[in-house]
SEGUGU-992817 format. One line per field, with one value per atom (N, C-alpha, C, O): residue number from 0; residue in three letters; x, y, z. Coordinates in nm, 4 decimals, padded with zeros to 6 digits, always signed. Atoms other than C-alpha are relative to their C-alpha. Example, Ala and Ser with C-alpha at 12.3 -4.5 7.8 and 13.67 -1.06 7.14 Angstrom:
seq	0, 0, 0, 0, 1, 1, 1, 1 .
type	ALA, ALA, ALA, ALA, SER, SER, SER, SER .
px	+00.0890, +01.2300, +00.0900, +00.1936, -00.0820, +01.3670, -00.0770, -00.0261 .
py	-00.1190, -00.4500, +00.1200, +00.1181, -00.1190, -00.1060, +00.1090, +00.2198 .
pz	+00.0000, +00.7800, +00.0000, +00.0665, -00.0060, +00.7140, +00.0730, +00.0899 .
***
This chain:
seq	0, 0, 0, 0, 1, 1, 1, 1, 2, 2, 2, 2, 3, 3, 3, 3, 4, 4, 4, 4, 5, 5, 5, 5, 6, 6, 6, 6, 7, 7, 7, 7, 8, 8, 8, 8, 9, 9, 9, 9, 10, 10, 10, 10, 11, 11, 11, 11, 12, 12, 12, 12, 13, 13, 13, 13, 14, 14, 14, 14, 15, 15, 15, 15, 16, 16, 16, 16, 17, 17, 17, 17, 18, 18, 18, 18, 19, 19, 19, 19, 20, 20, 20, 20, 21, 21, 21, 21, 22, 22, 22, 22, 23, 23, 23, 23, 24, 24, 24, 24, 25, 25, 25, 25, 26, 26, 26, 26, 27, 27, 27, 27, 28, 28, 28, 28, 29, 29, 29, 29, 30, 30, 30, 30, 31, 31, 31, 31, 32, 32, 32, 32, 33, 33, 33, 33, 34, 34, 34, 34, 35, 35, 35, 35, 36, 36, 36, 36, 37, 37, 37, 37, 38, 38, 38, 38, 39, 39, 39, 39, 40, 40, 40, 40, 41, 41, 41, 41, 42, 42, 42, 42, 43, 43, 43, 43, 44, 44, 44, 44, 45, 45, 45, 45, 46, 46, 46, 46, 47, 47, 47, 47, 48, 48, 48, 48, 49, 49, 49, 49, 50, 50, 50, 50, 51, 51, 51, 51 .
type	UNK, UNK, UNK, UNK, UNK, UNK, UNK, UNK, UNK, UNK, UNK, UNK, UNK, UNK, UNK, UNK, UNK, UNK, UNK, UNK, UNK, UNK, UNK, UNK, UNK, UNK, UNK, UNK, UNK, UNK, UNK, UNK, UNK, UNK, UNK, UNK, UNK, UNK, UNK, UNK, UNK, UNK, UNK, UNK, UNK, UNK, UNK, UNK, UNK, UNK, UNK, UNK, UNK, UNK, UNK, UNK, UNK, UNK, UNK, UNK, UNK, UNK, UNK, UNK, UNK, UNK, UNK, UNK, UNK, UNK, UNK, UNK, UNK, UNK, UNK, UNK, UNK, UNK, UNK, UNK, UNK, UNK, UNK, UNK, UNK, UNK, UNK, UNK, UNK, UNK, UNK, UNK, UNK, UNK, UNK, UNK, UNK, UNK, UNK, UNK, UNK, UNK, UNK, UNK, UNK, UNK, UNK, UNK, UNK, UNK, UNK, UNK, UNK, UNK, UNK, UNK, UNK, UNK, UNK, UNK, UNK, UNK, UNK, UNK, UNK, UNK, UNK, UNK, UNK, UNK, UNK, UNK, UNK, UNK, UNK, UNK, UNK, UNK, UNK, UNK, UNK, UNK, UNK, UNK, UNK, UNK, UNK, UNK, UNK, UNK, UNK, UNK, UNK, UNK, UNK, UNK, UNK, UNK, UNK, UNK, UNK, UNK, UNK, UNK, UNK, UNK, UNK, UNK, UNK, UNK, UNK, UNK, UNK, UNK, UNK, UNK, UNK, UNK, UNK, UNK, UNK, UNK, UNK, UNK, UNK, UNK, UNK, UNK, UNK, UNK, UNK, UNK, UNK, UNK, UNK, UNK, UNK, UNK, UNK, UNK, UNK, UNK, UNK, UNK, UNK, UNK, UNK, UNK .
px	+00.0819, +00.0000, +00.0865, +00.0320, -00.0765, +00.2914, +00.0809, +00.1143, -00.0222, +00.3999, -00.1272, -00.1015, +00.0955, +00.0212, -00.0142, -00.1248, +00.0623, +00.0453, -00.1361, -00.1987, +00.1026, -00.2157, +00.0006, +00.0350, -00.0573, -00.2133, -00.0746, -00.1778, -00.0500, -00.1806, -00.1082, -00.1403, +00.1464, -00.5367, -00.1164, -00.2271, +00.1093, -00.7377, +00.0765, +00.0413, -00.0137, -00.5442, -00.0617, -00.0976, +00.1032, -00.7453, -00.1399, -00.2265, +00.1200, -01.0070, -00.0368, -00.1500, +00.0055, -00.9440, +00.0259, +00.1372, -00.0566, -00.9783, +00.0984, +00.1513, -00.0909, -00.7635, +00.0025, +00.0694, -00.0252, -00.7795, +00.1067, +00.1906, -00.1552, -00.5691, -00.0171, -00.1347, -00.0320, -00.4677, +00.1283, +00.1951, -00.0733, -00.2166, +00.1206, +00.2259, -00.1559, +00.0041, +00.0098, +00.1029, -00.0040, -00.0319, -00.0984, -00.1951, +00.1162, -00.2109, -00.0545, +00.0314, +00.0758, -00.4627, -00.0039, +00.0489, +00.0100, -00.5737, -00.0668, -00.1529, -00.0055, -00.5838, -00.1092, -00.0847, +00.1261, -00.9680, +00.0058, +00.0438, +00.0160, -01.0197, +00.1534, +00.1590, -00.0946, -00.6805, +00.1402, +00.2098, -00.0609, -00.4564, +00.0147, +00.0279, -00.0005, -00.4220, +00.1071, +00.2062, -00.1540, -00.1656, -00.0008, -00.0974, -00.1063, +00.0228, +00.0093, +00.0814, -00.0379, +00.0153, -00.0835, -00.0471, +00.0501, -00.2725, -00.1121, -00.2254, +00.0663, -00.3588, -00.1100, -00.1009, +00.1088, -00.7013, +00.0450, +00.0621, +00.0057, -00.6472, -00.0930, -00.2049, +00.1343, -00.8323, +00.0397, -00.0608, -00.0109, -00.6484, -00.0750, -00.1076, +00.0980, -00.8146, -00.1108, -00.1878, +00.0991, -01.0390, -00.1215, -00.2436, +00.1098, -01.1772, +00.0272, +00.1452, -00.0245, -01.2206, -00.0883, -00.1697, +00.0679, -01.3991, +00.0010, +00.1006, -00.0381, -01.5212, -00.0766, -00.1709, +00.0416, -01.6024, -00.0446, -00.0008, +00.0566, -01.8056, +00.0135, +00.0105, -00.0231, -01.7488, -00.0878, -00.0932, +00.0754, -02.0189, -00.0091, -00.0304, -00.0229, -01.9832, -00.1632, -00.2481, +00.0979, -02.2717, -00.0208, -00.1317 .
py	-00.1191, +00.0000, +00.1258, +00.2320, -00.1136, +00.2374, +00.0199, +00.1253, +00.0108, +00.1349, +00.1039, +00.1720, -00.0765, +00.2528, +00.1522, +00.1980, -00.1476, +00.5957, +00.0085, +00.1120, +00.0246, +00.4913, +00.0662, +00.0288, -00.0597, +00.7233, -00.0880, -00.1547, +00.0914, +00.5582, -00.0134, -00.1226, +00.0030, +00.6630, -00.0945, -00.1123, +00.0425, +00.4753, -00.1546, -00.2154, +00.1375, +00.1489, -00.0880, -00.1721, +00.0851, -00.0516, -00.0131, -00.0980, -00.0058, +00.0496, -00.0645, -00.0625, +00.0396, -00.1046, -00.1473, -00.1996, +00.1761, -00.4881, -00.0466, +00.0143, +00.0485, -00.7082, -00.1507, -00.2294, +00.1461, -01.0379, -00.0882, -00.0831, +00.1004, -01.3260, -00.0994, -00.1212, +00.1630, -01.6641, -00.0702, -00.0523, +00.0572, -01.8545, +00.0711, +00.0780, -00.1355, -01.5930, +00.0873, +00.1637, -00.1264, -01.3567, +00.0728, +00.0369, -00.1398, -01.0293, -00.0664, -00.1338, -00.0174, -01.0747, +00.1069, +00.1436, -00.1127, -00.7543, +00.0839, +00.0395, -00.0974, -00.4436, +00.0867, +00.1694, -00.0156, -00.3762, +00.1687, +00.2206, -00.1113, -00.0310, +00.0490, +00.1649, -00.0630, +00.0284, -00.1045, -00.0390, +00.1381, -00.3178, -00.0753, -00.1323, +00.1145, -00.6115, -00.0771, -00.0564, +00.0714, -00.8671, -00.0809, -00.1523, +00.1116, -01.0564, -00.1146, -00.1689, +00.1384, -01.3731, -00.1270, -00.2407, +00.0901, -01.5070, +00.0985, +00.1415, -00.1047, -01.2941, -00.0907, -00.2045, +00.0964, -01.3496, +00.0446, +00.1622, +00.0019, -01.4140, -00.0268, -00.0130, +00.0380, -01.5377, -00.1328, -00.1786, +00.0983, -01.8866, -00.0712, -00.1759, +00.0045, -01.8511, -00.0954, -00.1085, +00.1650, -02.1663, +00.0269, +00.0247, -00.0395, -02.0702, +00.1102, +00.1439, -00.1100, -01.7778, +00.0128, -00.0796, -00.0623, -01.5983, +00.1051, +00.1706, -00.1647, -01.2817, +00.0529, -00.0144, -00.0093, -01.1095, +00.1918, +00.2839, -00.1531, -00.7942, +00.0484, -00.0415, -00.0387, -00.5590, +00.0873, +00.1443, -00.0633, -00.3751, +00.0835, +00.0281, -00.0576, -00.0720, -00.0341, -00.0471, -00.0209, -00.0957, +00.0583, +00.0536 .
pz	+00.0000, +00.0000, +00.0000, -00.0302, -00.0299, +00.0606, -00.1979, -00.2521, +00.0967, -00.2794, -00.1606, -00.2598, +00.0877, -00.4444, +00.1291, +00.1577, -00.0495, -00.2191, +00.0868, +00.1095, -00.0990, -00.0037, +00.1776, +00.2897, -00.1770, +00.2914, +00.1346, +00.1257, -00.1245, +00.6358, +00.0432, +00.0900, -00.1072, +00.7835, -00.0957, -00.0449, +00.0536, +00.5155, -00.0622, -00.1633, +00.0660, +00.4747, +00.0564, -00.0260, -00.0948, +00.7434, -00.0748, -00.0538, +00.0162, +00.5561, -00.1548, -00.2032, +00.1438, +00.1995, -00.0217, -00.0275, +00.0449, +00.1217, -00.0817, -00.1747, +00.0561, +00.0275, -00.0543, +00.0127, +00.0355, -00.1386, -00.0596, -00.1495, -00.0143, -00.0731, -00.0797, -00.1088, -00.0049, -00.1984, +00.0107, -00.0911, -00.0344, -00.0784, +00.0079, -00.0554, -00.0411, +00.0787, -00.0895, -00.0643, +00.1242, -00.2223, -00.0520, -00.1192, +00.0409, -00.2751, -00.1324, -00.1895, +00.1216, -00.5900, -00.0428, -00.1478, +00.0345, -00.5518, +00.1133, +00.1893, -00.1069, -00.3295, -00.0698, -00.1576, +00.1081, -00.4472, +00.0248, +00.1297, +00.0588, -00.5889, -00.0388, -00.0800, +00.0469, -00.6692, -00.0891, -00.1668, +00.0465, -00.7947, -00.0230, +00.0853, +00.0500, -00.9759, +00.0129, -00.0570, +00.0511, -00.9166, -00.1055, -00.1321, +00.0883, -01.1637, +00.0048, -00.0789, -00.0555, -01.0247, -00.0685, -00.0985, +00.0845, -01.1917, -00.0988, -00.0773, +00.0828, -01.4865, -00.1161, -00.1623, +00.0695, -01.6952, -00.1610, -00.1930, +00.1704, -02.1142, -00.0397, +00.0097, +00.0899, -02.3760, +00.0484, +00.1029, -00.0449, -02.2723, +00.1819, +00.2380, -00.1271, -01.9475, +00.0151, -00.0801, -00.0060, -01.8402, +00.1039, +00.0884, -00.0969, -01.5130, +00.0707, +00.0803, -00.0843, -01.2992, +00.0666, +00.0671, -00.1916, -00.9650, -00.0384, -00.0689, +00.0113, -01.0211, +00.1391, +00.1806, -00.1256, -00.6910, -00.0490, -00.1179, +00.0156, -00.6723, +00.1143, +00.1983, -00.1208, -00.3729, -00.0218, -00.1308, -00.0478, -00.2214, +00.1407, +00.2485, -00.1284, +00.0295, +00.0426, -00.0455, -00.1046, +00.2969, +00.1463, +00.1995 .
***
């Protein structure tokens, strides 16, 4: 988070999804690399986030 400029008072406040020890993605602001979607792409999880 210090990396995307994410100031200090609002990182508690921003999800984060994991898998197996590795960021996916730091939702509203990052995508990891780790398992990127193509056209070769077979299966995927798409997750919608909803403030409430």
């Amino acid at each position: 988070m210090i990396e995307l400029k994410i100031p200090r008072y609002m990182r508690d406040t921003i999800p984060i999804l994991e898998f197996r020890n590795k960021i996916l993605w730091v939702v509203g602001h990052k995508r990891s690399g780790y398992y990127p979607v193509s056209e070769k792409t077979k299966k995927m999880i798409c997750f919608e986030i909803k403030e409430v």
